[in-house]
C-alpha positions as CSV (number, residue, x, y, z in Angstrom):
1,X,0.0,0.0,0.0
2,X,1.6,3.1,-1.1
3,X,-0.5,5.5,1.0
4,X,2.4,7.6,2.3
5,X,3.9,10.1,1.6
6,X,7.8,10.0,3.0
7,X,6.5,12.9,5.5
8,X,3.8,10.9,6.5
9,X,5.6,7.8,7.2
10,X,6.7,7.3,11.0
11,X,10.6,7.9,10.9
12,X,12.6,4.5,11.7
13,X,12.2,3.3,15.6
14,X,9.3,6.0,16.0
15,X,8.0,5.4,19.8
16,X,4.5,5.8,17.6
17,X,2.4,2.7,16.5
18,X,0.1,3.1,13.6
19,X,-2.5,3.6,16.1
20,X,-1.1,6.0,18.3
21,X,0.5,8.4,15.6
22,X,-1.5,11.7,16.0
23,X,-4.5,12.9,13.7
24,X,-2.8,11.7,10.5
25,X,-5.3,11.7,8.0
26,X,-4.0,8.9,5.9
27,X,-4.3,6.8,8.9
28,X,-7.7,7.4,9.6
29,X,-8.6,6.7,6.2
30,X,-7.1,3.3,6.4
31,X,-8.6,2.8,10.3
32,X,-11.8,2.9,8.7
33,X,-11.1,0.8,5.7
34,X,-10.1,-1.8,8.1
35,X,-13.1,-1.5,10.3
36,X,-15.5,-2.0,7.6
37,X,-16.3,-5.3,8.0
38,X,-17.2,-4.3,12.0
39,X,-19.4,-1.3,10.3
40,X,-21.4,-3.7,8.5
41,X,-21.7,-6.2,11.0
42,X,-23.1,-2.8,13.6
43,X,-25.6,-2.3,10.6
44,X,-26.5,-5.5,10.3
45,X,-27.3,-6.2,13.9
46,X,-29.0,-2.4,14.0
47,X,-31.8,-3.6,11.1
48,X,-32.7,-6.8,13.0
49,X,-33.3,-5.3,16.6
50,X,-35.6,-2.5,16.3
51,X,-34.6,-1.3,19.7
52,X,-30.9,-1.3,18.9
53,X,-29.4,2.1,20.0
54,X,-26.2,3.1,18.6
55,X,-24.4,5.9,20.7
């Protein structure tokens, strides 16, 4: 996946994981991407119980 840019890119040994790298953009992007399947599955479940309540 070429997402990053080189300025985007944690520098080698960065103390950051990809989840802890602050309010980069790219990142998010590709958080959601891989929380799709969990989105679908929330939407899913949502449909069947009428008193499902998201918040």
């Amino acid at each position: 996946l070429r997402f990053f840019t080189p300025s985007a890119r944690p520098p080698e040994n960065s103390p950051w994981t990809s989840n802890e790298l602050p309010l980069n953009p790219w990142l998010d992007h590709i958080r959601l991407r891989n929380n799709a399947q969990a989105v679908k599955y929330l939407l899913k479940e949502s449909q069947q119980d009428p008193n499902y309540n998201h918040t």
